[in-house]
DOLUMTI-265972 format. One record per residue (C-alpha): residue in three letters; x, y, z. Coordinates in steps of 0.1 Angstrom, whole numbers, plus 5000, padded with zeros to 4 digits. Layout:
BEGIN
alaXYZ...
// end
This chain:
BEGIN
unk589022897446unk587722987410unk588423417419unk592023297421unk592723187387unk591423497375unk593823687400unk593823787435unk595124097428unk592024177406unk588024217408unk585024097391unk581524157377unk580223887378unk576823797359unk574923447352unk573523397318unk572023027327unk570523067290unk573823127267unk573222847252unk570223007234unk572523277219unk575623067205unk574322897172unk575123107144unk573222857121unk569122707120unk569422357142unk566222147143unk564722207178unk563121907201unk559522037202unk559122197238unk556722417251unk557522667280unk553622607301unk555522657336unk557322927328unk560322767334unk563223017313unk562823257337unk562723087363unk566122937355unk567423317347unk566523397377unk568523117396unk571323337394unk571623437431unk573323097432unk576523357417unk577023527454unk578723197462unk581423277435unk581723597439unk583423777470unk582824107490unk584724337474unk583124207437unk580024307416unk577124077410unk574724187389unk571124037389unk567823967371unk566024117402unk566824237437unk567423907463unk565323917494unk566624097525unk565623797546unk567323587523unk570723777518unk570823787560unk570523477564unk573223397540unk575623677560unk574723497588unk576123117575unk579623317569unk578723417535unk580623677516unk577523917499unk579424097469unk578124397461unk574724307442unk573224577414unk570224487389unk569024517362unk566624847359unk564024607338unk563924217333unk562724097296unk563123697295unk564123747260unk567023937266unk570323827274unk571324007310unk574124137293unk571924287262unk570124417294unk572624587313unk573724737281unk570724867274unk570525037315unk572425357314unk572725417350unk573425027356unk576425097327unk577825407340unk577825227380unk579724927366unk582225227350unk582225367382unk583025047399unk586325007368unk587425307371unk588025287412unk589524987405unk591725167381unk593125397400unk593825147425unk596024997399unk593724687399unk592524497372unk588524407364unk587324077349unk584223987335unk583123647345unk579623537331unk578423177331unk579123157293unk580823407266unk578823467239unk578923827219unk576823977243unk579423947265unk582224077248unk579924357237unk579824447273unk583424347282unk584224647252unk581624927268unk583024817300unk586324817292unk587124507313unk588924157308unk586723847296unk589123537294unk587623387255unk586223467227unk582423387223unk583423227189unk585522987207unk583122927230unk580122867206unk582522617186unk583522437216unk580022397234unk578422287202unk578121897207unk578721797171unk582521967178unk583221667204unk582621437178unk584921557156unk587721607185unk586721267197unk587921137163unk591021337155unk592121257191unk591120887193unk589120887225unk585820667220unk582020827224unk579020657223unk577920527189unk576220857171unk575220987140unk574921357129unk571721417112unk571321727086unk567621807080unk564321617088unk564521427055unk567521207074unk565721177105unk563321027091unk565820767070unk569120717085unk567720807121unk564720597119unk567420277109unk569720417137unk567020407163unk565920057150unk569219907153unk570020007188unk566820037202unk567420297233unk568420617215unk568820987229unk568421297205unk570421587212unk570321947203unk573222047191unk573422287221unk572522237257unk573222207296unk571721937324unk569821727301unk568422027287unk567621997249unk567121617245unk564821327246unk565420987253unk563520697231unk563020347234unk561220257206unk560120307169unk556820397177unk557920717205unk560620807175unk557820877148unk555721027172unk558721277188unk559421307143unk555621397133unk555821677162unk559221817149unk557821877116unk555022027129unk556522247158unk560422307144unk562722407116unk563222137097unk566922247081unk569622207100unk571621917122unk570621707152unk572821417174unk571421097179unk573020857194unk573020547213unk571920527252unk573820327274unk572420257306unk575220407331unk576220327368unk578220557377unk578220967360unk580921227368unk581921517362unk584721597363unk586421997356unk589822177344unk591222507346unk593022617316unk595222897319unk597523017289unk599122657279unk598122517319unk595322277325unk594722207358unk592522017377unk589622177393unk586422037403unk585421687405unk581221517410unk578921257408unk576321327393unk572521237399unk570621127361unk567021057363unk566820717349unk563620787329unk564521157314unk568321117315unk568521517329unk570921607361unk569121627389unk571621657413unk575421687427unk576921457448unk580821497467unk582021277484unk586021307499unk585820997518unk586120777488unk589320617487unk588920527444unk588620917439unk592120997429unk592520717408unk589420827391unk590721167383unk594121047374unk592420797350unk590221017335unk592921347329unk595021047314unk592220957289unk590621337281unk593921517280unk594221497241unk590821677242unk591921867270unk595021977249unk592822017215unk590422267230unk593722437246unk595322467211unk592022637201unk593122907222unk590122877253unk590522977287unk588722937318unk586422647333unk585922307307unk583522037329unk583421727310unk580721427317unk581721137319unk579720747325unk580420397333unk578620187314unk577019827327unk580119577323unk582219837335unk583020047300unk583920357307unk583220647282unk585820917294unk584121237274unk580021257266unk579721627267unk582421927269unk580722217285unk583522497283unk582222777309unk580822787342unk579122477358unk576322387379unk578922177395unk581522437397unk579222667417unk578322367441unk582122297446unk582722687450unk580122657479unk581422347497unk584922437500unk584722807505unk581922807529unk580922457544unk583722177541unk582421877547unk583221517535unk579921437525unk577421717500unk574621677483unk573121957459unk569621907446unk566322147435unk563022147444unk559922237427unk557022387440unk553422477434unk552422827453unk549022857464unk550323187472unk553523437475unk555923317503unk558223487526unk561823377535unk561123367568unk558123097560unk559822897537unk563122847558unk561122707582unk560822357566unk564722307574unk564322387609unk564622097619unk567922027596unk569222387594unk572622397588unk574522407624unk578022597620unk579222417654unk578122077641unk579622167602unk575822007590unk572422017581unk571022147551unk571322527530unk568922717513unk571222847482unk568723037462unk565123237467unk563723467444unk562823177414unk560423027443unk558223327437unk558823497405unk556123317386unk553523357411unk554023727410unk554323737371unk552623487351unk549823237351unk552322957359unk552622877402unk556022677400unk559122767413unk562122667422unk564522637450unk568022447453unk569722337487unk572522187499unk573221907528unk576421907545unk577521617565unk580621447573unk580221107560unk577220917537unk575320777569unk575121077584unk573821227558unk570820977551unk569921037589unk569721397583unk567521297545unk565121097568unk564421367595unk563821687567unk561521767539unk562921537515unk561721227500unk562820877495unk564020927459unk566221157477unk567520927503unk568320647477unk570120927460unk572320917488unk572520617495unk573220447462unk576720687462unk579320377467unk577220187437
// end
């Protein structure tokens, strides 16, 4: 489990800044024009209860806003381990949490309460937030605690434009790109680019699950999505575009790296809406018999990145995605994300809690008419709930982002992730058909062995 490579004979504070990404460019990048009518930041900063499944008993969690008792029973009730959960005395969207907690002086003097016990019990404390950026090492310093990499590192390594140029130096092939600086070559050498290869994605130059890029399929959407930049965005700075390839197959597939050690860790597939090209989903499946060939293959392939970001001096997770193209091309390396994954956190849940040969992990979205309980909501998986004695069914993972914008803003959506459990692919689609879920869902499922 991930609390092992970061020592058993240690703790954690654990904390989930889903929105690191915002706070690691150093430098003006042209933004995709995107505006925020659903509210949606916060509700993804507040998806961090998904955390408890990393963390364990005797650890420190600190959240956005204080989970549901119904909720956090419920979980104690499937087995869970609840750390010990503090929060923030007052949420600001705008804020990192860890800008937050350093700005809470009872939350700060706790969490040195909680290091110094460990202290004098001769143990360790860690730091583990979803990504390091400076806020994090600011608080790592007031906390006197461990955090495993520098945010510099960090920024450099999750900055898309730095695969490219490892790509290169270590000869491992990428989709076709090209790296445009300002709008003036958008609108030359990307315009040509988009022309010549007709299904193009553009990519911020930072980014997680699809976030911060749009996929185009002709001249006319590009010098529409171009016209709105220049009104909406900076117009200095560099953007990725590069060529789409319609996949078949997407992994992902994750390393530990500790000191000069790489190791294996987690390993996906994941679920792409065709139309958006965002992740929309997790799928494991153990009963595979290709799977370690797979993984073999691709640490055979990625290992001279995997040993380039090593040399660079990071530690902890690295997740890289990975396609296979129609014809069966297979691009070993389209993103490096080098801290905490969605994935990780779904893997983390599956084998600590509810091994199964079959998982799927997916969210929901909802529009509230009104606020709703736990006890409410849980109900639509009633009739799938999770059995313990039968090891399936499906698991609420997450609660207070279904209500949040109800209770706060203008915006009724929220958002809710679960998990089905089940121990092979066809018993899983017979649990799909029964619940709440749709038929996108079930060919999600179903289209696994493609």
């Amino acid at each position: 489990m991930l609390c092992d490579y970061y020592g058993m004979d240690s703790r954690n504070i654990f904390l989930c800044n889903f929105d690191c990404e915002d706070f690691w460019p150093e430098q003006d990048l042209i933004r995709l024009p995107a505006l925020d009518l659903q509210k949606i930041k916060p509700l993804v900063q507040n998806l961090d209860e998904l955390f408890i499944f990393l963390a364990r008993k005797e650890d420190v969690l600190v959240l956005r806003n204080k989970p549901d008792n119904e909720f956090i029973e419920y979980l104690k009730n499937l087995g869970v381990e609840v750390p010990f959960i503090m929060t923030i005395y007052s949420d600001n969207e705008k804020k990192t949490i860890s800008e937050l907690i350093l700005e809470d002086k009872d939350l700060i003097g706790r969490l040195k309460e909680y290091v110094t016990n460990n202290s004098n019990e001769k143990i360790s404390t860690n730091l583990i937030p979803y990504g390091i950026s400076k806020s994090e090492e600011a608080l790592a310093e007031c906390l006197s605690v461990k955090v495993l990499s520098e945010s510099k590192i960090s920024s450099f390594l999750n900055c898309k434009s730095t695969l490219i140029t490892l790509s290169a130096e270590c000869g491992v092939i990428l989709p076709e790109s090209l790296v445009c600086e300002g709008i003036d070559e958008l609108k030359n050498e990307g315009r040509s680019f988009c022309e010549s290869n007709g299904k193009i994605v553009l990519k911020e130059l930072f980014g997680s699950s699809g976030s911060g890029l749009v996929k185009i399929d002709s001249l006319t959407k590009y010098d529409r999505l171009i016209n709105n930049i220049e009104r909406l965005s900076n117009l200095k700075g560099k953007i990725i575009i590069e060529k789409w390839h319609d996949s078949c197959l997407s992994y992902n597939h994750q390393y530990i790296m500790m000191g000069k050690d790489i190791f294996p860790y987690a390993f996906s597939r994941q679920i792409i809406n065709s139309s958006s090209g965002k992740i929309i989903g997790s799928l494991f499946d153990q009963e595979l018999d290709y799977i370690e060939n797979l993984r073999e293959n691709h640490l055979e392939l990625g290992k001279p990145i995997l040993d380039a970001i090593s040399k660079k001096g990071y530690q902890g997770l690295a997740g890289f995605d990975s396609i296979v193209r129609n014809g069966n091309v297979l691009f070993p390396v389209i993103d490096i994300n080098c801290r905490i994954n969605l994935s990780s956190i779904f893997y983390e849940i599956s084998k600590k809690y509810f091994p199964s040969k079959f998982a799927y992990f997916f969210c929901k979205e909802y529009m509230l008419s009104e606020p709703i309980t736990f006890a409410s909501f849980r109900k639509i998986i009633d009739k799938v709930a999770y059995s313990p004695s039968k090891a399936e069914g499906i698991v609420v993972l997450n609660f207070t982002a279904l209500n949040l914008n109800y209770l706060r803003s203008k915006s009724k959506i929220g958002r809710v992730f679960f998990a089905l459990f089940a121990e092979n692919k066809k018993r899983a689609s017979e649990i799909c058909k029964k619940s709440f879920l749709n038929e996108d869902d079930e060919i999600y499922i179903g289209a696994f062995n493609v």
